[in-house]
C-alpha positions as CSV (number, residue, x, y, z in Angstrom):
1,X,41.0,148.6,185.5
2,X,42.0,145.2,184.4
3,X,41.6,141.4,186.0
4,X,42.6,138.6,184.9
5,X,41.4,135.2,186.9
6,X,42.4,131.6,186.9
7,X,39.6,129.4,188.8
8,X,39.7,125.7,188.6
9,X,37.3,123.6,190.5
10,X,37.5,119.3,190.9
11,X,34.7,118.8,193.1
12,X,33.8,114.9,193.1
13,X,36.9,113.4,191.5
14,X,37.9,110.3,191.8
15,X,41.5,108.6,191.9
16,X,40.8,107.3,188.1
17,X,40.7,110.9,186.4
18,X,44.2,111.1,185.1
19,X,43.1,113.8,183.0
20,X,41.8,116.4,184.8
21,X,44.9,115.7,187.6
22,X,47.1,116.0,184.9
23,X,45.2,119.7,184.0
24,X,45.8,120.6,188.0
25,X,49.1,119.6,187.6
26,X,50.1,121.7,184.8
27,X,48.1,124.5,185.9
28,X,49.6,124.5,189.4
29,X,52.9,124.4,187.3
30,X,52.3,127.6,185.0
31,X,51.2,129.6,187.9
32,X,54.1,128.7,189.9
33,X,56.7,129.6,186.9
34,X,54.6,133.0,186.1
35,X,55.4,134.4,189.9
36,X,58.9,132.8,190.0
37,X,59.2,135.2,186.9
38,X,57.4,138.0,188.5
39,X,59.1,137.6,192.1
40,X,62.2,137.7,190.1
41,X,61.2,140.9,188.0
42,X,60.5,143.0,191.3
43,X,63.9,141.7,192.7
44,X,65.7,143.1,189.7
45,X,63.7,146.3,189.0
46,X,64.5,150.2,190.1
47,X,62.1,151.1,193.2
48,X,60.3,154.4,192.7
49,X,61.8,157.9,193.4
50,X,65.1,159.8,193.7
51,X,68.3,157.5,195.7
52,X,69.0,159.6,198.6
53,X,72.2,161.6,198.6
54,X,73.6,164.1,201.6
55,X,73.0,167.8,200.7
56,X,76.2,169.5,201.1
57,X,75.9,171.8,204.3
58,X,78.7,174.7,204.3
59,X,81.6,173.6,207.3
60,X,84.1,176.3,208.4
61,X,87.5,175.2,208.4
62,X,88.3,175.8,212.2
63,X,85.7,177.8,215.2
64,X,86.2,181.2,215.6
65,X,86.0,181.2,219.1
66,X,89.0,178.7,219.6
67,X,92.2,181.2,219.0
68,X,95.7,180.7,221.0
69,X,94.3,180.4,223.9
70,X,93.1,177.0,223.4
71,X,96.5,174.5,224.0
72,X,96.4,172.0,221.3
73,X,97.0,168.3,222.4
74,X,95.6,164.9,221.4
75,X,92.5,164.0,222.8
76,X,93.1,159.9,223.8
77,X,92.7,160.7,227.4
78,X,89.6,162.5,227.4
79,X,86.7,160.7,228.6
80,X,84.1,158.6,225.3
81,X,81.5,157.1,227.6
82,X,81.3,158.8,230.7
83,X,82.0,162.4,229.8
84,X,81.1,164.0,233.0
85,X,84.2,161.6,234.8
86,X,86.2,164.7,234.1
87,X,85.2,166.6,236.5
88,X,86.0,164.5,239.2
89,X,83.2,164.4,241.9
90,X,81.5,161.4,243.0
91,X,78.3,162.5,243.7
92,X,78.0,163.5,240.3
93,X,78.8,160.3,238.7
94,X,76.7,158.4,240.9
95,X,73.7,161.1,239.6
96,X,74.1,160.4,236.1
97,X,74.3,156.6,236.1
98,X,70.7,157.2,237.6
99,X,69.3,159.3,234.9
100,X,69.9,156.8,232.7
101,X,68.5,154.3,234.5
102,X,65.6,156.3,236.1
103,X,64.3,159.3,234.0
104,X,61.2,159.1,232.7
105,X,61.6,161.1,230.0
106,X,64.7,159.2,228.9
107,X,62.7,155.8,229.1
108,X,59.4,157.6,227.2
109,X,62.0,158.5,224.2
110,X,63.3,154.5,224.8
111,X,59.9,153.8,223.9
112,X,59.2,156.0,221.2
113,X,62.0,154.4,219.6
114,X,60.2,150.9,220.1
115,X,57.7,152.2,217.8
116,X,60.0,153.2,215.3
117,X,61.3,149.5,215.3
118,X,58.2,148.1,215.0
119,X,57.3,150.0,212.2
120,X,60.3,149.0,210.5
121,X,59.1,145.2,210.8
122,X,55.3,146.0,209.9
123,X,56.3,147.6,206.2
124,X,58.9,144.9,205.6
125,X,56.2,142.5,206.0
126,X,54.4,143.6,203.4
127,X,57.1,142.2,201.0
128,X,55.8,138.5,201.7
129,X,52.6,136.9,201.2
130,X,50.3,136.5,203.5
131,X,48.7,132.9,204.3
132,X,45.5,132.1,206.1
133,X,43.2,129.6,207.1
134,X,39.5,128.9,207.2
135,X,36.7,126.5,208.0
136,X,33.1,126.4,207.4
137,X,29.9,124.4,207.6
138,X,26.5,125.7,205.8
139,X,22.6,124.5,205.9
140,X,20.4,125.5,203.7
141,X,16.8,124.4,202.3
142,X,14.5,125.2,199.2
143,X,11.0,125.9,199.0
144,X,10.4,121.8,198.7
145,X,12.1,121.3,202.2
146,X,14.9,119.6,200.9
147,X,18.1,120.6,203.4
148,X,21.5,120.5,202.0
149,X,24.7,120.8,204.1
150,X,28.1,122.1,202.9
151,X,31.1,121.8,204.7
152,X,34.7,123.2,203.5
153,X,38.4,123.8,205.2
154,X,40.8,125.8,203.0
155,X,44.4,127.6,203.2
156,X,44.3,130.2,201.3
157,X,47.5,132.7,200.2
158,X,47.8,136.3,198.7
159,X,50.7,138.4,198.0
160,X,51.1,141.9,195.9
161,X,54.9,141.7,194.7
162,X,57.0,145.0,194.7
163,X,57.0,145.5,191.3
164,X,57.8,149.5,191.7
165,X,59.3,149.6,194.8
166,X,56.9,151.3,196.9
167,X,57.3,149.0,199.7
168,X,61.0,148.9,199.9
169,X,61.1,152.4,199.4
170,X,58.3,152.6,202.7
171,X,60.9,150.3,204.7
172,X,63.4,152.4,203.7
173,X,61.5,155.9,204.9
174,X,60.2,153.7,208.0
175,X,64.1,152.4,208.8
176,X,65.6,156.1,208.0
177,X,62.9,157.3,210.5
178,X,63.7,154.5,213.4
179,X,67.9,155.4,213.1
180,X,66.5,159.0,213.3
181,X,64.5,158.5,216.7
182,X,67.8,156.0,218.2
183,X,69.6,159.4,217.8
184,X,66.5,161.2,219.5
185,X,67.4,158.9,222.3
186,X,70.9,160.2,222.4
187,X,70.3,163.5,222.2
188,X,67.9,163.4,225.0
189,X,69.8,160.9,227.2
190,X,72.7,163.8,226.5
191,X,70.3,166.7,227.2
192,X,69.5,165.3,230.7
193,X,72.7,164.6,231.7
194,X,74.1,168.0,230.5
195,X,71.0,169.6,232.4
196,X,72.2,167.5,235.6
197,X,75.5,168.8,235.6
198,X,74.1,172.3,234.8
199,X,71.8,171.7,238.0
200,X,74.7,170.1,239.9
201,X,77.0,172.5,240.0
202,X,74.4,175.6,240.5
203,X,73.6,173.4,243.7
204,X,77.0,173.2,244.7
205,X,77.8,177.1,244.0
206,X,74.7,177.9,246.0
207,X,75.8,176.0,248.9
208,X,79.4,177.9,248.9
209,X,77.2,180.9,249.0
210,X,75.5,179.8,251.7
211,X,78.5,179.2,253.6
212,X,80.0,182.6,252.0
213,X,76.7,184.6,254.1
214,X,76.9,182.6,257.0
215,X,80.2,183.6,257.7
216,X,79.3,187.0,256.5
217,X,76.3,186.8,259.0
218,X,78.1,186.0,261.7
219,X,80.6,188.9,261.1
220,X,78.3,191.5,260.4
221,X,76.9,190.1,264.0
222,X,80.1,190.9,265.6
223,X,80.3,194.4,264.3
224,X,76.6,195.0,265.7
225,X,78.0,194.2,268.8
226,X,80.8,196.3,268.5
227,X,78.6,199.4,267.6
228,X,76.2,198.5,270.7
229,X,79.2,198.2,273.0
230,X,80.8,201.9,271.4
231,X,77.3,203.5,271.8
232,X,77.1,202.5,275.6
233,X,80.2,203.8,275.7
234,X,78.9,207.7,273.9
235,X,81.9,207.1,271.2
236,X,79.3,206.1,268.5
237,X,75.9,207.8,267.6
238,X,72.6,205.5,267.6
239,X,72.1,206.1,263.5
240,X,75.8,203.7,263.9
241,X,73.9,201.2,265.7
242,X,70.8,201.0,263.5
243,X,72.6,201.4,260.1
244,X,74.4,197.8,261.8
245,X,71.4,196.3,262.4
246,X,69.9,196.7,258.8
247,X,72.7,195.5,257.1
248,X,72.9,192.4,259.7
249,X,69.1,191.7,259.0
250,X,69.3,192.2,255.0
251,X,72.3,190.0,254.6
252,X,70.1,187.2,256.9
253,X,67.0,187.4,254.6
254,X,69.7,187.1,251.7
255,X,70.9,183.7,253.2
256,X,67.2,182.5,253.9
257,X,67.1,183.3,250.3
258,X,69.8,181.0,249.2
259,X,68.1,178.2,250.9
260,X,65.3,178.4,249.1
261,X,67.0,178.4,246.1
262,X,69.1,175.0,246.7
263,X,66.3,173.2,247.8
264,X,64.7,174.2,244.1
265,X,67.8,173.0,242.2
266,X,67.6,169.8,244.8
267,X,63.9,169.0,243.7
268,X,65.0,169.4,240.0
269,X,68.1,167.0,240.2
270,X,65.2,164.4,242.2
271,X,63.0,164.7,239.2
272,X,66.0,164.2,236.5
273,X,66.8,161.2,238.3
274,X,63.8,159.9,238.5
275,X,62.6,160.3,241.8
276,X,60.2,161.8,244.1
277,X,61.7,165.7,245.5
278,X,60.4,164.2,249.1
279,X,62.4,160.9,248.6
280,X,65.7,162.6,247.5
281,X,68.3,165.1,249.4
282,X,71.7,166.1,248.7
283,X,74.1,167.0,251.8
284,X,75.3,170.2,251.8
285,X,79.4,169.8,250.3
286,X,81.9,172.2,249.7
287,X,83.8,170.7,246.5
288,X,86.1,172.2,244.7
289,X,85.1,170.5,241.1
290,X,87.6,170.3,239.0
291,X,87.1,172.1,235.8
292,X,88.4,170.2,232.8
293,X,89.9,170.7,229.5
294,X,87.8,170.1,226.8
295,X,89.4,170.3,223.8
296,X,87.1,170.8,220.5
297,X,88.7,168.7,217.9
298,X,87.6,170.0,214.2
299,X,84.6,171.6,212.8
300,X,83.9,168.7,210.5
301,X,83.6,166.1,213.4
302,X,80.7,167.8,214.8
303,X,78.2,166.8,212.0
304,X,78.9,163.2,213.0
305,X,79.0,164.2,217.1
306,X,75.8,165.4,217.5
307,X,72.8,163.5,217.9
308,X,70.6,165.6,217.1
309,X,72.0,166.6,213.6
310,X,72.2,163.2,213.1
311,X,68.4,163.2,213.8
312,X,67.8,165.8,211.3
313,X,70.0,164.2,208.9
314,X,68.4,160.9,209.0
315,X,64.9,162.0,209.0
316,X,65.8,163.8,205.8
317,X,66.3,160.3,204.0
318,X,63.0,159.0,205.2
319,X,61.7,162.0,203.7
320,X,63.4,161.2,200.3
321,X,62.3,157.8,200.6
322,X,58.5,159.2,201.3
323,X,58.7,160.8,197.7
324,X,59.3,157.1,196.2
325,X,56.2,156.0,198.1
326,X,54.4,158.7,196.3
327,X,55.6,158.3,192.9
328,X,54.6,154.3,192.9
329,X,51.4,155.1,193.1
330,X,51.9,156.1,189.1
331,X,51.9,151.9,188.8
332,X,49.3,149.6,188.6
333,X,49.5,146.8,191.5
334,X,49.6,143.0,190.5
335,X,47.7,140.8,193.4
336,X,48.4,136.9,193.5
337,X,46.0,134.8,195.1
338,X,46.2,131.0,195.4
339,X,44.1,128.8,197.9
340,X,43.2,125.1,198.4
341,X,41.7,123.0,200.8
342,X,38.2,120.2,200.4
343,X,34.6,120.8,200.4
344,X,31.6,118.1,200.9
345,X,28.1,117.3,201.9
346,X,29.4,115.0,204.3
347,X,32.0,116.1,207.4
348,X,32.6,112.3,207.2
349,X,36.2,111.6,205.1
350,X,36.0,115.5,203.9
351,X,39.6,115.6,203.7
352,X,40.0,112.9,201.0
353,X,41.1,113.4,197.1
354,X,37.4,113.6,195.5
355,X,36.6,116.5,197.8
356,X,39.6,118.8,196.8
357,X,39.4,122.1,195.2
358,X,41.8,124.9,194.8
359,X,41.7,127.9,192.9
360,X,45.0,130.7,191.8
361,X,44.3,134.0,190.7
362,X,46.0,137.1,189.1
363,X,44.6,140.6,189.3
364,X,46.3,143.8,187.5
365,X,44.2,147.1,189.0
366,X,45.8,150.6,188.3
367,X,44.3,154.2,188.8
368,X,43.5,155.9,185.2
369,X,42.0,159.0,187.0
370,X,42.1,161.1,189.7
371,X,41.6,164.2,189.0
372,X,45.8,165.1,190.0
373,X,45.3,163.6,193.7
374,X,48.6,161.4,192.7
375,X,50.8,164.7,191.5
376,X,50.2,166.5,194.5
377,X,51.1,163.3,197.3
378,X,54.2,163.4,195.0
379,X,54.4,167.5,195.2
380,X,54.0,167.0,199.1
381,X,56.9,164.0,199.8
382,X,59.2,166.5,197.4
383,X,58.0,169.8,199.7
384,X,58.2,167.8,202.7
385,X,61.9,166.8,201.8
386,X,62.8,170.5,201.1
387,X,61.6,171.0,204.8
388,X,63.8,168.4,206.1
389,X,67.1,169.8,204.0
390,X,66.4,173.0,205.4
391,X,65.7,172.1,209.1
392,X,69.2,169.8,208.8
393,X,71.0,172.7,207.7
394,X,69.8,175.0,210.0
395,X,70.3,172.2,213.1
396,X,74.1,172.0,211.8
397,X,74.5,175.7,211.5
398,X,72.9,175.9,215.3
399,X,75.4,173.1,216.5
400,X,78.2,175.6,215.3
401,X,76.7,178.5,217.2
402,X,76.5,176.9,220.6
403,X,79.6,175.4,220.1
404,X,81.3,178.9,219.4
405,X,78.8,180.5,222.6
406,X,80.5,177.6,224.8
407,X,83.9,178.1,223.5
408,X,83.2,182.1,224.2
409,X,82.5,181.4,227.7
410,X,84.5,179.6,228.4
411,X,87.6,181.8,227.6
412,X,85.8,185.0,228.9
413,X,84.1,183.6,232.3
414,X,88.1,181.9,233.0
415,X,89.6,186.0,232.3
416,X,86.7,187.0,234.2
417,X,87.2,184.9,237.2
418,X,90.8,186.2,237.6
419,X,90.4,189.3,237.7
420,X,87.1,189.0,240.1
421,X,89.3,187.4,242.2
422,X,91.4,190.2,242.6
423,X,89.1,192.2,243.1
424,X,87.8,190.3,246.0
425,X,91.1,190.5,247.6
426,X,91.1,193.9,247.3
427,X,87.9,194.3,248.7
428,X,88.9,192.3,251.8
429,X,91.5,194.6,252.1
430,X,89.5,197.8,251.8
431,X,87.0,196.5,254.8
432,X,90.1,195.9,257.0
433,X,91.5,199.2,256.6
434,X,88.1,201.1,257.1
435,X,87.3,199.2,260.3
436,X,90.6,200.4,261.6
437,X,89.5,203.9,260.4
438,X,86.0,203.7,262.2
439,X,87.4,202.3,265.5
440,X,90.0,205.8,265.3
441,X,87.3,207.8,265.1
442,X,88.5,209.0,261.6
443,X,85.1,207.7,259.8
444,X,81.4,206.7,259.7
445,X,79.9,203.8,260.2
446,X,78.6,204.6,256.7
447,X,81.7,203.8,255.0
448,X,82.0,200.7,257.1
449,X,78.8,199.3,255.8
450,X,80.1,200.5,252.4
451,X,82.9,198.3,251.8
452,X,81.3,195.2,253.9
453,X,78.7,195.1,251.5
454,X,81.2,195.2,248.5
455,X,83.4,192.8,249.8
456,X,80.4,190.0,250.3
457,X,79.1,191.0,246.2
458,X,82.8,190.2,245.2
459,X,83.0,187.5,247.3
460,X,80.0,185.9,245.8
461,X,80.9,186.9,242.6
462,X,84.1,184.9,243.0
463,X,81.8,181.8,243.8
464,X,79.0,182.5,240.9
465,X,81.6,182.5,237.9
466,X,83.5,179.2,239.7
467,X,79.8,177.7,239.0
468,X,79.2,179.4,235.5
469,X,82.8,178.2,233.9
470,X,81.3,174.5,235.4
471,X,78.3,174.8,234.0
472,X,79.8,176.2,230.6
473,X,82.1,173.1,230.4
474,X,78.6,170.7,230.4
475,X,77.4,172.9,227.6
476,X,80.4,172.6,225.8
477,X,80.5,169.0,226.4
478,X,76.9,168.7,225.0
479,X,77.3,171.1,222.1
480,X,79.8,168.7,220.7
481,X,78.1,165.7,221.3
482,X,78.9,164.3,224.3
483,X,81.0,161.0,223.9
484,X,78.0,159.7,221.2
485,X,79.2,159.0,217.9
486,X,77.1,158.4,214.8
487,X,77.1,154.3,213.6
C-alpha cells in the first residue's frame, strides 16, 4: 500500500509574507491542475467489465395455436390503455380504475420501485466529492498549570475519482435494476387487473347460475306438486312423490351453494380493489359481456409486450453491470482530500489571514493480497449473470406457452360452447317429451327425474363455458402484455 501526502501549514502569518503566499499559491495551483488531469483521465477511461449485450433468445416465426381460424385484421381499434373497455360492461371498468388507485399490493410494488430510484441517486453520488464542515474549541493544561485554548473552523473536501469505472458501472447495475422493478410495477398492476376480470366474470357466471336453479327450483316445485296431486288421485305411487321431493331438496342445497360461492368471488374483487369485503357488494346483474376479439399480432412483439420479460431482461443487465463492480476491485483507489478553514488561541478575529491553514492530500491504496477473495466476487457477478440469462430465457419461452394455452382456449372453449348449446336444447326437448310420457302413464317418474337433472347440468354447462371463454380472453390479454409497452 502506497500514500502519498501534501500538508502545508501557515499558522501566524502576517499580510507581509509574500513568500510563503506565493508557496500557497502555487501549491493550491498544482493540486488543482493534478485532479483537473485526473478528473479528466476517469472521464476518458473504459469502466471495468464486459458492455452488456442481449443474448439471443430463440422466437418462432408465428404461434401454433393461431391457425385459420384466427381472422386476420389490423389491430388500430383495439384498446392500448384500457384493455378491459373491450368487453363492454361498466361495472367492470369502474373496478379496474380502482385497483389502480386502491390495491395495496399495487401501491407496495409503487414503493418498492421508490427504492429502486433512490438507489439509483445514492451510487451516482458517489461520483462527486463530498464537502463538510467543522468547528472546534480545545483546553488543555500541563503539569505547570499553564492552560492553553485552541479554537479552529474548517471546510474540508474528499473525493475518490472513478478511475476504473466501478461506480458508473454500480449506477449502471443500480439504474438496470430500478427499469427492472418499473416493469415489476406493470406486470403486477397487469396481474391484478387480469385477476379482476378473471374474478368478474366468475361472479357474473355464478349469478346466471343462480338464476339458472332458481328457475330450476321453482319447476322442480311445480312437478312435486303435480306428483302430490296424481298420488291423491291413486294414478301415481308414493316412491313418485318421494323421488320428487329429493330431487327438489338437492337442487335447493345446490343453489344455497352458489350463494356461497358469489359472495367468495365478491370478497376477493373487495380486496383487489382495495377495500374492506364488509364495505363492498356487487348487485346481482345478468350481463351478457361481450367477448371480444383479440387478435395476437406476431411472436416477436411479445418480448417487448410483456412486463415481466422485460423484468427479466433488464435485471439481466444489472447483473452484467455487477460483474464490472467486481472486476474494479483489481484497481487501486486514488482518494483526494483538500480542507481549509483558521485556527487560534483567541475566538477573538479567528477568521483573519494570520490564522489560516489548509492542507490537500493524495492517497493511492490497492489490495496486493487476498488470498483469491477478489476472483471469486468476480466468479459470482459472472455466475450470477448466467442465472439471469437463463431465468430471461425461460420467462420468454413461458410468455409463449401461456400465450399458445390462451390461444388454445380460446378456439376450443368457442367449438365447445356450440355444440353444448345444442345439446342444451336437446335436453330441453327430451324433459318435454318425457313429462308428456309420464302424465300418459307410459313411464316412471324415474325417467322424469332423469332428463330434469340433465337438462339443468347442460344448462349450466352452457353458462360455465360463457364465463370460461371470458375469463380466457383476460388471460390472453395478459399473456400478451396487456396494452404496456416497453420504453
Amino acid at each position: 500500500m502506497k500514500a502519498m501526502r501534501i500538508d502545508t501549514r501557515l499558522p501566524n502569518c502576517s499580510h507581509e509574507s509574500r513568500s510563503s503566499s506565493k508557496s500557497l499559491r502555487k501549491g493550491i495551483r498544482v493540486y488543482l491542475r493534478s485532479s483537473a488531469e485526473i478528473l479528466l483521465l476517469a472521464l476518458a477511461g473504459c469502466a471495468a467489465g464486459p458492455d452488456y449485450t442481449r443474448p439471443a433468445v430463440e422466437t418462432p416465426p408465428a404461434y401454433k395455436e393461431v391457425g385459420e381460424w384466427v381472422v386476420a385484421k389490423p389491430a388500430d381499434t383495439a384498446p392500448k390503455g384500457q384493455w378491459w373497455a373491450a368487453f363492454r360492461d361498466p361495472v367492470l371498468d369502474g373496478l379496474m380504475e380502482q385497483v389502480s388507485v386502491s390495491n395495496q399490493s399495487l401501491k407496495a410494488a409503487e414503493a418498492r420501485y421508490s427504492q429502486a430510484r433512490a438507489a439509483v441517486q445514492s451510487a451516482r453520488a458517489q461520483l462527486f466529492p463530498t464537502v463538510g464542515a467543522g468547528a472546534n474549541a480545545a483546553r488543555t493544561g500541563g503539569g505547570g498549570g499553564a492552560n492553553a485554548r485552541r479554537y479552529s473552523v474548517s471546510l474540508n473536501a474528499g473525493w475518490e475519482p472513478d478511475l476504473w469505472g466501478r461506480v458508473r458501472r454500480l449506477v449502471e447495475a443500480n439504474r438496470a435494476s430500478a427499469e427492472a422493478t418499473a416493469a415489476d410495477v406493470e406486470g403486477a398492476r397487469l396481474s391484478l387487473q387480469a385477476e379482476l376480470a378473471t374474478d368478474y366474470f366468475q361472479l357474473r357466471s355464478t349469478d346466471a347460475q343462480i338464476v339458472l336453479f332458481e328457475d330450476t327450483v321453482k319447476a322442480l316445485a311445480t312437478s312435486y306438486q303435480v306428483t302430490q296431486n296424481r298420488y291423491r288421485a291413486g294414478v301415481a305411487a308414493k316412491a313418485d312423490v318421494v323421488q320428487s321431493e329429493a330431487q327438489l331438496k338437492s337442487t335447493q342445497a345446490q343453489a344455497i351453494e352458489l350463494r356461497a360461492t358469489r359472495a367468495q368471488l365478491e370478497h376477493a374483487i373487495a380486496v383487489l380493489v382495495g377495500k374492506p369485503p364488509a364495505a363492498f357488494s356487487l348487485p346481482a346483474a345478468n350481463v351478457d359481456t361481450h367477448i371480444p376479439e383479440i387478435p395476437p399480432g406476431l411472436p416477436s412483439t411479445l418480448i417487448e409486450r410483456r412486463p415481466d420479460v422485460a423484468a427479466a431482461e433488464r435485471r439481466m443487465a444489472a447483473a452484467n453491470a455487477q460483474i464490472g463492480v467486481a472486476q474494479a476491485a483489481w484497481f487501486p483507489s486514488l482518494n483526494l482530500t483538500a480542507s481549509g478553514g483558521f485556527a487560534g488561541s483567541s475566538i477573538v478575529n479567528l477568521v483573519s489571514v494570520p490564522n489560516r491553514v489548509w492542507s490537500l492530500g493524495a492517497a493511492l491504496a490497492g489490495t496486493i493480497l487476498d488470498f483469491g477473495a477478489r476472483g471469486a466476487e468476480v466468479a459470482s457477478a459472472r455466475a450470477a449473470y448466467d442465472e439471469a440469462v437463463a431465468n430471461y430465457r425461460q420467462t420468454v419461452l413461458q410468455g409463449f406457452q401461456e400465450v399458445e394455452d390462451d390461444l388454445a382456449a380460446l378456439h376450443w372453449l368457442g367449438d365447445e360452447s356450440q355444440v353444448q348449446q345444442e345439446a342444451a336444447r336437446a335436453a330441453r326437448e327430451s324433459v318435454a317429451l318425457t313429462l308428456n310420457q309420464y302424465k300418459a302413464g307410459t313411464v316412471s317418474f324415474l325417467n322424469v327425474i332423469i332428463v330434469q337433472s340433465a337438462q339443468l347440468n347442460q344448462d349450466r354447462a352452457v353458462v360455465t363455458l360463457a364465463g370460461r371463454r371470458l375469463a380466457a380472453s383476460a388471460a390472453l390479454v395478459r399473456a400478451l402484455g396487456g396494452a404496456w409497452e416497453a420504453p
